[in-house]
C-alpha positions as CSV (number, residue, x, y, z in Angstrom):
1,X,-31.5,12.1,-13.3
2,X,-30.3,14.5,-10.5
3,X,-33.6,15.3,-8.3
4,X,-33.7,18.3,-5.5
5,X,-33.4,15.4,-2.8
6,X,-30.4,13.8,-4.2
7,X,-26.9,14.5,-2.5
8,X,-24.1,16.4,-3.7
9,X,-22.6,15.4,-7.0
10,X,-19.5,13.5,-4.9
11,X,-22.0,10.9,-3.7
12,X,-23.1,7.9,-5.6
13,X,-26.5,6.1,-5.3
14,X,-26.9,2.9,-4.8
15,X,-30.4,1.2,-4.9
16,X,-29.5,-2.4,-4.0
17,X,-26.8,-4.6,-1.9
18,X,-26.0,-6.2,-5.3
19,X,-25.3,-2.9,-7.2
20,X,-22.9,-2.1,-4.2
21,X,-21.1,-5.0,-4.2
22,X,-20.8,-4.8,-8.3
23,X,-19.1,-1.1,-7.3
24,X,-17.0,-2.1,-4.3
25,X,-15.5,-4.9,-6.9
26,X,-15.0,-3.0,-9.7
27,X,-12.7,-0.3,-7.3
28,X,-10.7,-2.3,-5.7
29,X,-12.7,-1.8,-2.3
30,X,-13.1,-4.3,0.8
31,X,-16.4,-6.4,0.2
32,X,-19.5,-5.0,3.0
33,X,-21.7,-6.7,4.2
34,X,-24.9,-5.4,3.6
35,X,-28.1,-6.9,5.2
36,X,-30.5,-4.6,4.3
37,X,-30.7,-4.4,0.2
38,X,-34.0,-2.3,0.4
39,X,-32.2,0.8,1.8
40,X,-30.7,3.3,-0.5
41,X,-27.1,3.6,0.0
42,X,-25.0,6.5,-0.6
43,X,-21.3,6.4,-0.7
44,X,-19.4,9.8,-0.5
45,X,-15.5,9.7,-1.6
46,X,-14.9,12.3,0.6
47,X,-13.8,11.6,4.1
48,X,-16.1,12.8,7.5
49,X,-12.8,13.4,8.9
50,X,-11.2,12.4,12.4
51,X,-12.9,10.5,15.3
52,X,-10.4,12.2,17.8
53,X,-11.0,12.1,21.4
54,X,-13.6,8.6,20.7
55,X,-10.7,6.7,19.8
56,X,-9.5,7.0,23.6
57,X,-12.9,6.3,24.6
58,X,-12.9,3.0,26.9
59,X,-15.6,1.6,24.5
60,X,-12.9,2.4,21.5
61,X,-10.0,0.6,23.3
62,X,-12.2,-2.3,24.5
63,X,-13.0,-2.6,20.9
64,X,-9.9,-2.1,19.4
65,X,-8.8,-4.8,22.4
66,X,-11.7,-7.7,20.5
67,X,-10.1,-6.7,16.7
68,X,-6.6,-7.4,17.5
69,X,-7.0,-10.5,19.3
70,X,-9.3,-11.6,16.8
71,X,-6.1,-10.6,14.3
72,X,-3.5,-12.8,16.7
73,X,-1.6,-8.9,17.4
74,X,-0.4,-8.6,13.2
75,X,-1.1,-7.2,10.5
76,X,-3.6,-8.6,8.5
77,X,-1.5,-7.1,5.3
78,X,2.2,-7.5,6.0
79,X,2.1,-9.7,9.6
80,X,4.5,-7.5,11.4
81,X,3.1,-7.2,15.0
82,X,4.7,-3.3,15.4
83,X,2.9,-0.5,15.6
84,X,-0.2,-2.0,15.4
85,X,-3.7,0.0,14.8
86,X,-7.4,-1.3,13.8
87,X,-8.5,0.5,10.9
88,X,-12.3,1.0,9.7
89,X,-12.8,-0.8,6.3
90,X,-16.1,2.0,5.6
91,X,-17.5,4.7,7.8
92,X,-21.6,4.5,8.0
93,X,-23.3,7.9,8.6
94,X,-26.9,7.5,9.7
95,X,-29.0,10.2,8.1
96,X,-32.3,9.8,10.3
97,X,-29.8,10.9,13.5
98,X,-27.6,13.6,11.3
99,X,-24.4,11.7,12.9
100,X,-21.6,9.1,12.3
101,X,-21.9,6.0,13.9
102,X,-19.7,5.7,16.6
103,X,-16.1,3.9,15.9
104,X,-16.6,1.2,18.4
105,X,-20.2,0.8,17.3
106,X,-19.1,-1.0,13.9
107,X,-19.7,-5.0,13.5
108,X,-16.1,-6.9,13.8
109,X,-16.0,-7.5,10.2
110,X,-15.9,-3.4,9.0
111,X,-12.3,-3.3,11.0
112,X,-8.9,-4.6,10.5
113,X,-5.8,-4.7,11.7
114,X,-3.1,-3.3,10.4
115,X,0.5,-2.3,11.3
116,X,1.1,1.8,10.9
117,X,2.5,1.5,7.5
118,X,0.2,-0.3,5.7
119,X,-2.3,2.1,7.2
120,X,-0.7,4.9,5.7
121,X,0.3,3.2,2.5
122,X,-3.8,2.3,2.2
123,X,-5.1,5.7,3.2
124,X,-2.8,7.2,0.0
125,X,-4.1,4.8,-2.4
126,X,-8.0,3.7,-1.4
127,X,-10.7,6.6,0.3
128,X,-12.5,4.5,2.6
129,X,-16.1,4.9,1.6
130,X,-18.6,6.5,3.7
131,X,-22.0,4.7,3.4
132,X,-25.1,7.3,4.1
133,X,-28.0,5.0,5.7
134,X,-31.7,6.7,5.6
């Protein structure tokens, strides 16, 4: 039952970690890690659009520095070790603050690396999910 403090039809609730995960599995979706299973989580498929200028923030490249070492410098798809970029596995947007959390503010295991193709191949066939935290 839709109330008057639900979201927008294009999000879907989620009242437990476990439901998530059942939802993440059943569309194809990278596996979160979620630590808090008392939240609500809301999960829009519509994108919050482009980080921009943040992603030549020094926090942003010292970040993106950790994720490809941690990756040995390949793709964690296809191993190729052009045109390499860190991608963000889900976007969190933190309602109490009315903001998205920062790109270099996401734990190691919400980013990946991936080669430019296989970056653009997965953003035409999976949204990345945007998780609303309350």
């Amino acid at each position: 039952m839709i109330t008057p403090n639900d979201p927008p039809h294009h999000y879907l609730r989620f009242k437990s970690d476990q439901l998530y995960r059942r939802y993440v599995q059943e569309n194809g979706s990278t596996k979160p890690s979620l630590t808090k299973p008392q939240e609500q989580y809301w999960v829009s498929d519509k994108s919050h659009g482009s980080y921009g200028a943040l992603l030549f923030h020094p926090d942003w490249k010292a970040k993106r520095k950790e994720i490809l070492q941690r990756d040995q410098y390949r793709c964690i798809h296809c191993r190729s070790d052009k045109d390499l970029q860190v991608h963000h596995r889900q976007y969190h947007f933190i309602a109490a603050k009315q903001r998205f959390r920062l790109p270099w503010e996401y734990p190691g295991h919400l980013l990946i690396t991936l080669c430019e193709s296989c970056h653009s191949k997965g953003h035409h066939k999976y949204k990345v999910p945007t998780i609303i935290i309350k």
